[in-house]
C-alpha positions in Angstrom: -29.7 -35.4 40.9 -26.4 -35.7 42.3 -23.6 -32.7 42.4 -21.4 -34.7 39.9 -24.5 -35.6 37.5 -25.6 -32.0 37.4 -22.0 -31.1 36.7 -21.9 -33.3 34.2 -25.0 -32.1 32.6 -24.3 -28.4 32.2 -21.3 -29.6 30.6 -22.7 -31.2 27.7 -24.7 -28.4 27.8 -22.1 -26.1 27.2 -20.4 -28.5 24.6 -23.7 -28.5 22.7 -23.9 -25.1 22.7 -20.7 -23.8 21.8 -21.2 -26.8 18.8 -24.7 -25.0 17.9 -23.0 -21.4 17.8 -20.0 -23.1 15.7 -22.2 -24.0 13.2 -24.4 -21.2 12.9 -20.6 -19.3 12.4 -19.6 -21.6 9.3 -23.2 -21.0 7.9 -23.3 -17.2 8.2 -19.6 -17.3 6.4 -20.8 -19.5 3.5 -23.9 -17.5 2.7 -21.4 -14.5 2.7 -19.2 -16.2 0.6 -21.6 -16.8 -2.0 -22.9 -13.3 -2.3 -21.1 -11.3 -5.5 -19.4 -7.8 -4.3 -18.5 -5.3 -6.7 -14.7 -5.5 -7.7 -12.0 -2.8 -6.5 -8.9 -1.9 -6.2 -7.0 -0.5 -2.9 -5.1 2.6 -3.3 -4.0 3.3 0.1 -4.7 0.9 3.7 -4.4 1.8 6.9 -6.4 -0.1 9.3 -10.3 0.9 9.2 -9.5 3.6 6.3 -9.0 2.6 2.3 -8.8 4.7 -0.6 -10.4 2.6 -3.2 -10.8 2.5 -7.5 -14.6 1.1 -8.5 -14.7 0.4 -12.2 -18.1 1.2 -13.4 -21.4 -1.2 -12.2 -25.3 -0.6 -12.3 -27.6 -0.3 -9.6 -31.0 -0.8 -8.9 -32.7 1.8 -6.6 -35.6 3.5 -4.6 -36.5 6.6 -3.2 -38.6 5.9 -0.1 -39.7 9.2 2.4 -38.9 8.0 5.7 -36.2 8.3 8.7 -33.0 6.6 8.1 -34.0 3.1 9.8 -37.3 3.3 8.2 -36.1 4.0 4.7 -34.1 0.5 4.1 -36.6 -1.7 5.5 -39.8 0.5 2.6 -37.0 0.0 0.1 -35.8 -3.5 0.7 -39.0 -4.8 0.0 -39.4 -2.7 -3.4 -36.2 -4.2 -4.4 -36.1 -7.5 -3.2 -39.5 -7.9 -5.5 -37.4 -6.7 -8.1 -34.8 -9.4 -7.8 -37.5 -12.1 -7.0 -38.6 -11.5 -10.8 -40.9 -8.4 -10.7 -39.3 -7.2 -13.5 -40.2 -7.5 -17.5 -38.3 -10.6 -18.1 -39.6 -12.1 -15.0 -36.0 -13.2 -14.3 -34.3 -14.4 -10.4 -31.4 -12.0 -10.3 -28.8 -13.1 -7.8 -28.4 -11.2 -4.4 -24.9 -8.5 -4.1 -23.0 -6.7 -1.2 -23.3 -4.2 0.5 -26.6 -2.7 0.2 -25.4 1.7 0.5 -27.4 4.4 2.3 -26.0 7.7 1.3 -27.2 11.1 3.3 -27.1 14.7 1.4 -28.3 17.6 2.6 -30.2 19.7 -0.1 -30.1 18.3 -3.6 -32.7 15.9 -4.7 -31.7 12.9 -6.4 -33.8 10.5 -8.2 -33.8 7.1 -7.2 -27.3 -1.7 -3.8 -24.1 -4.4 -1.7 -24.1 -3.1 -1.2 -27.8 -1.1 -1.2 -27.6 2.8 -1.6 -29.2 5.2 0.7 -29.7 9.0 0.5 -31.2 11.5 2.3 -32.5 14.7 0.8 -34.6 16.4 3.5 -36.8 13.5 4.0 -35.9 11.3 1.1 -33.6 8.5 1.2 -32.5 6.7 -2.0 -31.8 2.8 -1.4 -30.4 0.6 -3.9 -29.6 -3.1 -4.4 -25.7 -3.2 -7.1 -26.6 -5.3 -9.8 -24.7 -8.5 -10.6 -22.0 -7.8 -12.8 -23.1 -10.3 -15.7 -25.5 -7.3 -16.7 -25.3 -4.7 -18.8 -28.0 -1.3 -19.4 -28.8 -3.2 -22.8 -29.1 -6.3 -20.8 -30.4 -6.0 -17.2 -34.1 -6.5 -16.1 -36.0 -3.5 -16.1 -38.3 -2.9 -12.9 -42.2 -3.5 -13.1 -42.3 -1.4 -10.2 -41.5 2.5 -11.5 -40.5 3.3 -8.3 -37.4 1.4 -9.0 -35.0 2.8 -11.3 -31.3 1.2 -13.0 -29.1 4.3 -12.6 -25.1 3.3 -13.9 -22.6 4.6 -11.2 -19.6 5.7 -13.4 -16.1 4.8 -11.9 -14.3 6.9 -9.4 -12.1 6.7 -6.3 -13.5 6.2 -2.9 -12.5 7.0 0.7 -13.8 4.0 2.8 -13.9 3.6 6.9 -14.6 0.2 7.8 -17.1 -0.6 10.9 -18.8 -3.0 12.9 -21.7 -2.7 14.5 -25.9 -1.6 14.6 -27.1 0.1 11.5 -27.8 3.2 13.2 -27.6 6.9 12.2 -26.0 7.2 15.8 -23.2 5.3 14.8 -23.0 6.0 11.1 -22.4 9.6 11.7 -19.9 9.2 14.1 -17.7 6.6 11.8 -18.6 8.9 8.9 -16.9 11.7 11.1 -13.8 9.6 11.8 -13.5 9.2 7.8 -13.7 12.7 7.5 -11.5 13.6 10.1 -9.1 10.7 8.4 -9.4 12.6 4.8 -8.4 15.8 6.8 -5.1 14.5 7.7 -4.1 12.8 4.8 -5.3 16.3 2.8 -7.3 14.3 0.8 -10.1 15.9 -1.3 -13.7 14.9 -1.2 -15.7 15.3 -4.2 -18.1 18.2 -4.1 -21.7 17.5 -2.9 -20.6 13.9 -2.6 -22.9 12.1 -0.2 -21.7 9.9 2.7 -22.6 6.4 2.0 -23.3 3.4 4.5 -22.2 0.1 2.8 -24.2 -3.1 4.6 -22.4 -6.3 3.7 -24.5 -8.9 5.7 -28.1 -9.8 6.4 -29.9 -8.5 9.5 -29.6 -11.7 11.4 -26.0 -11.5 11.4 -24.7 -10.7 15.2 -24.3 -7.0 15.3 -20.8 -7.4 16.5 -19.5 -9.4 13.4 -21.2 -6.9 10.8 -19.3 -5.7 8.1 -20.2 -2.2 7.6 -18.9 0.9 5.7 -18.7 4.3 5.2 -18.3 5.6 1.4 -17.2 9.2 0.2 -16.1 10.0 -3.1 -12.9 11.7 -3.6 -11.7 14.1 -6.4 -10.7 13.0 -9.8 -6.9 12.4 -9.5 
């Protein structure tokens, strides 16, 4: 093969590539276009930090014994059974964003898009929200009695927006730029309020181009 025909080859190569890698970009968006996230307003915006209003919503959720990688990948596949139509009406119920992981230190809570998440000592509570067409007289109940519809009343957030691996590494040190955030402003947290990871996309999204989050609940104002 000549010079100019291997050139010429590695080219097209490239074009092909950089045409397979634009595509699998426009797909990735539309599937996270179609996926319903809970409504909010924003309060306050200043780069990765938001102060935001949640109206009331449901969520379906799992405790699961297990580190903080382990615990969303034993609860996913609780609640994506749920969602598949292991429930009493044997219903399809559409995927959300984020899934949450929150982490608290002492009290134990029973067990979304997000998916929730939290620790107590061992025990991590994962949850999948549920659409907002549903209401506690309305929404599937779980075959499963591990999984649990718990409503999540409305309240005011503090959120730090990340990219990045879902790792307790780097969830604790965004979660400590939140905090350190709220300490400026003089913003109150709520007490015992659990820090919160918010995961908006699916695993095989690039780890660079994840939307990811970091919720704590703020004081009534």
């Amino acid at each position: 093969m000549t010079s100019a025909a291997y050139l010429e080859g590695a080219s097209r190569g490239r074009v092909w590539l950089a045409a397979i890698y634009a595509f699998f970009l426009v797909a990735i968006g539309a599937v996270a276009l179609a996926i319903e996230i809970p409504d909010y307003q924003v309060i306050e915006s200043d780069q990765a930090f938001e102060v935001r209003e949640y109206p009331t919503y449901l969520i379906a959720e799992t405790e699961v014994q297990a580190g903080f990688m382990d615990a969303g990948n034993v609860a996913f596949g609780r609640l994506f059974r749920y969602i598949s139509g292991a429930n009493v009406s044997q219903q399809r119920i559409s995927m959300t964003a984020p899934v949450e992981q929150s982490v608290t230190e002492g009290e134990r809570i029973v067990m979304t898009a997000p998916v929730e998440q939290v620790k107590t000592e061992d025990m991590y509570r994962v949850g999948f929200i549920v659409p907002r067409q549903y209401t506690l007289e309305t929404v599937p109940q779980p075959l499963d009695p591990r999984v649990k519809i718990r409503q999540v009343n409305a309240r005011r957030v503090a959120v730090w927006r990340y990219s990045g691996r879902w790792t307790e590494d780097n969830f604790r040190e965004n979660e400590r730029m939140l905090r350190d955030a709220l300490r400026t402003r003089g913003i109150s947290v709520a007490p015992t309020a659990p820090a919160i990871i918010a995961r908006y996309d699916a695993p095989f999204m690039p780890w660079f181009m994840r939307r990811n989050e970091v919720h704590i609940s703020l004081t009534a104002q």
